[in-house]
C-alpha beads as a LAMMPS data file, in Angstrom:
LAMMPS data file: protein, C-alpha beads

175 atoms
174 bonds

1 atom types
1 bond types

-500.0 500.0 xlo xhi
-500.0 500.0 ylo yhi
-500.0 500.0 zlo zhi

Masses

1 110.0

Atoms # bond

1 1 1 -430.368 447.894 166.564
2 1 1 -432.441 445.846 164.200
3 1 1 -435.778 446.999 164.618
4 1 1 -437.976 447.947 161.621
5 1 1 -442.022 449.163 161.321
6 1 1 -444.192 446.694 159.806
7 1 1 -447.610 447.857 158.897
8 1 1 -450.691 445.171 159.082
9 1 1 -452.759 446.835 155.976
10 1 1 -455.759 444.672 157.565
11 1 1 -455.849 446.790 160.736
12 1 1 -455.151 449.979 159.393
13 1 1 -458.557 452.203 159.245
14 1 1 -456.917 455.023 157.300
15 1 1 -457.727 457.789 160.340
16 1 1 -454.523 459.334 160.305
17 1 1 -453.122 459.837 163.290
18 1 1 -449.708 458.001 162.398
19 1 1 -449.384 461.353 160.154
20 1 1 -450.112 464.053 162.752
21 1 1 -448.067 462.420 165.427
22 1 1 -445.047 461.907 162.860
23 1 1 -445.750 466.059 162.081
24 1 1 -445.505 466.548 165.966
25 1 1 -443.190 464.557 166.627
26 1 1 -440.553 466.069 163.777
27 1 1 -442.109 470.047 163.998
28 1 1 -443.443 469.564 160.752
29 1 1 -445.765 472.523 159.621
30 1 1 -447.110 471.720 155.998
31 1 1 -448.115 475.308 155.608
32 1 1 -444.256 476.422 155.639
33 1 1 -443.353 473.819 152.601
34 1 1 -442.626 471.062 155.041
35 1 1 -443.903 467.803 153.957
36 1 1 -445.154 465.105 155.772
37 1 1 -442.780 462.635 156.261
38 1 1 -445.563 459.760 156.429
39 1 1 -448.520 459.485 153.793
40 1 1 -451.856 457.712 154.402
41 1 1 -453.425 456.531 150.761
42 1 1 -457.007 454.940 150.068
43 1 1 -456.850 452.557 148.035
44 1 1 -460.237 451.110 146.183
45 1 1 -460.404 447.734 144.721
46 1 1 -464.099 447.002 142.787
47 1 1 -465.212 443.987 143.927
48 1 1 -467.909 441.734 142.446
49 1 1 -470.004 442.956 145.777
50 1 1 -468.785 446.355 145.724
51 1 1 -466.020 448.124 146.406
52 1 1 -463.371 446.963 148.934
53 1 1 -461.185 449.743 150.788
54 1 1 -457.907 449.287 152.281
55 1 1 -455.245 452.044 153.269
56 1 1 -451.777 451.895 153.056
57 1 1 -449.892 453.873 155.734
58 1 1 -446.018 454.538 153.719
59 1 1 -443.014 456.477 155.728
60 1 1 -439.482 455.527 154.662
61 1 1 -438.727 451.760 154.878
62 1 1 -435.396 452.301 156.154
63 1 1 -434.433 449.511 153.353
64 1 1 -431.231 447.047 154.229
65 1 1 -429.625 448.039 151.171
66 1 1 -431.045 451.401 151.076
67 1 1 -431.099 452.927 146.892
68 1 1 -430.843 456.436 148.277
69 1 1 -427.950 456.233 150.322
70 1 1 -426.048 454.849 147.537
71 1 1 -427.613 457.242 145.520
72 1 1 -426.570 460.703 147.411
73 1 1 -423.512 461.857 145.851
74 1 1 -422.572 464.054 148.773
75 1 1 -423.407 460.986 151.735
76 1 1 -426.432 463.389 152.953
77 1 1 -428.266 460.206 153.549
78 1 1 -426.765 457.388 155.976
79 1 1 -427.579 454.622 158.234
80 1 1 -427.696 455.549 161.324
81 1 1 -425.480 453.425 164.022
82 1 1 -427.777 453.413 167.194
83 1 1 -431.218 452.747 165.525
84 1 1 -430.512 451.545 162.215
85 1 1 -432.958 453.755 160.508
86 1 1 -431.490 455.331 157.557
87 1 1 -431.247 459.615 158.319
88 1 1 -430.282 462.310 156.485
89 1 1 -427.967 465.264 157.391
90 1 1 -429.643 468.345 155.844
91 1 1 -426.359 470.252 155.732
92 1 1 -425.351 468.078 153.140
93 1 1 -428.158 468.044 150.659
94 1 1 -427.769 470.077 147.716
95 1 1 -431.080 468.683 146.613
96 1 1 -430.130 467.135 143.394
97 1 1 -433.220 464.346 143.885
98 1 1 -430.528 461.941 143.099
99 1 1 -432.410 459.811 146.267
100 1 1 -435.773 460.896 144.778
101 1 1 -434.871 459.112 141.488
102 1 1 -433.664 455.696 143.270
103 1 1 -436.072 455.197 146.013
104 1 1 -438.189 452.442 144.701
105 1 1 -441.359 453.590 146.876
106 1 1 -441.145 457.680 146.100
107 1 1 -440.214 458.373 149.650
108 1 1 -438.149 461.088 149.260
109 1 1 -439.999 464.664 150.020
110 1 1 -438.423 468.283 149.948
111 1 1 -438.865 471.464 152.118
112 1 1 -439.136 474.951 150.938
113 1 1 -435.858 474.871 150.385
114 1 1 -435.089 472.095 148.292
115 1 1 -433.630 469.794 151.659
116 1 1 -434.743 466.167 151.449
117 1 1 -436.892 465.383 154.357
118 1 1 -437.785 462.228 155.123
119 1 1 -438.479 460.033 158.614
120 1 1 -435.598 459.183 160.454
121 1 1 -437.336 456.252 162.595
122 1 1 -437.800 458.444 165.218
123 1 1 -434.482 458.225 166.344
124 1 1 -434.506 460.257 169.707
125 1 1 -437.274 457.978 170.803
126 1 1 -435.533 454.944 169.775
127 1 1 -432.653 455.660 171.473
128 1 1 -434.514 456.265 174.399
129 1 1 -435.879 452.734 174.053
130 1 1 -439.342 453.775 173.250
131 1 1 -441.552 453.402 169.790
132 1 1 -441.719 455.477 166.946
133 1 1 -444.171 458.372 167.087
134 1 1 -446.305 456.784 164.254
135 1 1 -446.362 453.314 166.029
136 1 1 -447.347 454.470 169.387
137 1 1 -450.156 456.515 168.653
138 1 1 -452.020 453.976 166.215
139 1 1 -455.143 453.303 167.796
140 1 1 -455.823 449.705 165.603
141 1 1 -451.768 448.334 166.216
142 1 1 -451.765 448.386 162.682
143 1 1 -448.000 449.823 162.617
144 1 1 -445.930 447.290 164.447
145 1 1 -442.169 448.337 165.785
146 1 1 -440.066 444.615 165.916
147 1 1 -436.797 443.384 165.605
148 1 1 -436.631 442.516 161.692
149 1 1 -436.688 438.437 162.191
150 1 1 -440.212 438.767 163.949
151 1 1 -441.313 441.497 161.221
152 1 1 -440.103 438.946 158.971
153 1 1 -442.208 436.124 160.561
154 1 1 -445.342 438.661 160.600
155 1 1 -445.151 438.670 156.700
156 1 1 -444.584 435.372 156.036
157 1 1 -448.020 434.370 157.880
158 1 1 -449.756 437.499 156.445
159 1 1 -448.494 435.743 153.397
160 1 1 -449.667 432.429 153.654
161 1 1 -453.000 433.631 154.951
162 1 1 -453.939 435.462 152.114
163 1 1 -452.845 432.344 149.822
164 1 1 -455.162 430.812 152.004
165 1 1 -458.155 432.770 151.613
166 1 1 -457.585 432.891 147.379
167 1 1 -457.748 429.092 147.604
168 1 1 -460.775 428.341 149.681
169 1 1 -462.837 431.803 147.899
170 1 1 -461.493 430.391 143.916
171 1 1 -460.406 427.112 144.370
172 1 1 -457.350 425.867 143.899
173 1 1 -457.423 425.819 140.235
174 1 1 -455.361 423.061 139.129
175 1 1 -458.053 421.348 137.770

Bonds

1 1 1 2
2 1 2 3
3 1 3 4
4 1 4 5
5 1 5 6
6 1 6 7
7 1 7 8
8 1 8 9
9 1 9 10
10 1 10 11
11 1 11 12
12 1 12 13
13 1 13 14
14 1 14 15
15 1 15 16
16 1 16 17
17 1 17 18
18 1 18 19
19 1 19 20
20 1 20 21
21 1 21 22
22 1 22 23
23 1 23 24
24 1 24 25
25 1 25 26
26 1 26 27
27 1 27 28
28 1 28 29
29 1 29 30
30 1 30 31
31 1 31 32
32 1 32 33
33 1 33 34
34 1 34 35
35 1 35 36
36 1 36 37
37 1 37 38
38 1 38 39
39 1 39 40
40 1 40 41
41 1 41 42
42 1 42 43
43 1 43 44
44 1 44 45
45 1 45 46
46 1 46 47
47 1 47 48
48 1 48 49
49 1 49 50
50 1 50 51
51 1 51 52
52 1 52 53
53 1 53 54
54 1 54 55
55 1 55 56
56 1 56 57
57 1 57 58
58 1 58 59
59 1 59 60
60 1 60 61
61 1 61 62
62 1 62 63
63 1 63 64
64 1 64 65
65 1 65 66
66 1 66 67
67 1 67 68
68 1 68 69
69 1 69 70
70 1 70 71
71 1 71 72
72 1 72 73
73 1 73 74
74 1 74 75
75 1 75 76
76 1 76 77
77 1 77 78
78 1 78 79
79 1 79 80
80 1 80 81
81 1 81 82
82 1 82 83
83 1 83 84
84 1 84 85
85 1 85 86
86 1 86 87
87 1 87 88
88 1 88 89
89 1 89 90
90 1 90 91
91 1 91 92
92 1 92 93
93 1 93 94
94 1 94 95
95 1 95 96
96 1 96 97
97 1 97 98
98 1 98 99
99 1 99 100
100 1 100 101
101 1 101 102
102 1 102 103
103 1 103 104
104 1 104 105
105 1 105 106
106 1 106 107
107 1 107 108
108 1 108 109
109 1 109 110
110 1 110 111
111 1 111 112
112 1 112 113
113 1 113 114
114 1 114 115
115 1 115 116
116 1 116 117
117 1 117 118
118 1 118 119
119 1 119 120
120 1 120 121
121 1 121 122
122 1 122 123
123 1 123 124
124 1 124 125
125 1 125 126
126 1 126 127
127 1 127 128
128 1 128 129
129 1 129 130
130 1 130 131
131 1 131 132
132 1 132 133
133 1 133 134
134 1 134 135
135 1 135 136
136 1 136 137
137 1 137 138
138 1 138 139
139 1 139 140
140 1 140 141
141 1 141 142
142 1 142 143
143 1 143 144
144 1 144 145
145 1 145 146
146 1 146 147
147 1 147 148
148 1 148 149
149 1 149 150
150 1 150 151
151 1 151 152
152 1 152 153
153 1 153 154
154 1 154 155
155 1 155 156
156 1 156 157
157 1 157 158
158 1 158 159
159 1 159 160
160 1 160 161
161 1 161 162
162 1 162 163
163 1 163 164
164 1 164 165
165 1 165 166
166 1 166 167
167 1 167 168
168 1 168 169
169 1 169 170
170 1 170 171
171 1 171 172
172 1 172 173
173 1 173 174
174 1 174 175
């Protein structure tokens, strides 16, 4: 499977629920040294008008060439066959961080006992040919469950939209 969550930062009104459902879905109880496996951050840019607020849902991006599996020196973290997402096998963890240290977007969390925990794409669901717990419950579409060519294709436009807007709000500076 080649299916990957894409999140529209446009859409996303920071409420949250991608978190809880994530917590449900996984029996994740923050008050026993669980982490969550998905983070919502506010992020404020001042603007000449005031300030601007976006928020920027972040879970594990199940990368192609995922740093933390090559990273695990025991192979606690793989890809995973049926759903692509990349999992990790708590059994194997000796919690060295080693993942912690590659991951490029500080993914990697820890329970109370020093296990990396992380989101596995929801991979019971997937298999079951239904959408990640986070994707189904977001109330703006903001997370978006695709095959990778149309997730792809989603940031290419988002792309060339927002080069777009910088060249009709500045100009396009080549003067």
């Amino acid at each position: 499977m080649d299916k990957t969550i894409y999140l529209d930062v446009k859409r996303c009104v920071g409420c949250g629920a991608c978190v809880v459902a994530c917590m449900d879905q996984n029996d994740i109880y923050p008050e026993k040294g669980q982490p969550a496996n998905r983070r919502v951050y506010q992020i404020e840019e001042n603007q000449d008008q005031g300030i601007d607020i976006c928020y920027l849902s972040v879970a594990c991006q199940h990368c192609e060439d995922s740093p933390c599996t090559m990273a695990c020196p025991t192979g606690a973290i793989r890809r995973d066959a049926a759903t692509g997402g990349v999992a990790v096998n708590k059994s194997l963890c000796i919690g060295c961080h080693s993942c912690a240290i590659a991951c490029p977007f500080g993914v990697p969390r820890y329970d109370a006992e020093g296990k990396l925990q992380k989101c596995n794409l929801c991979s019971e669901r997937v298999e079951a040919g239904l959408e990640p717990a986070c994707v189904r419950v977001c109330p703006q579409g903001a997370l978006i469950f695709d095959n990778a060519n149309s997730v792809q294709s989603l940031k290419e436009a988002a792309a060339a939209n927002n080069i777009a807007r910088i060249i009709r709000t500045q100009g396009d500076g080549c003067n």
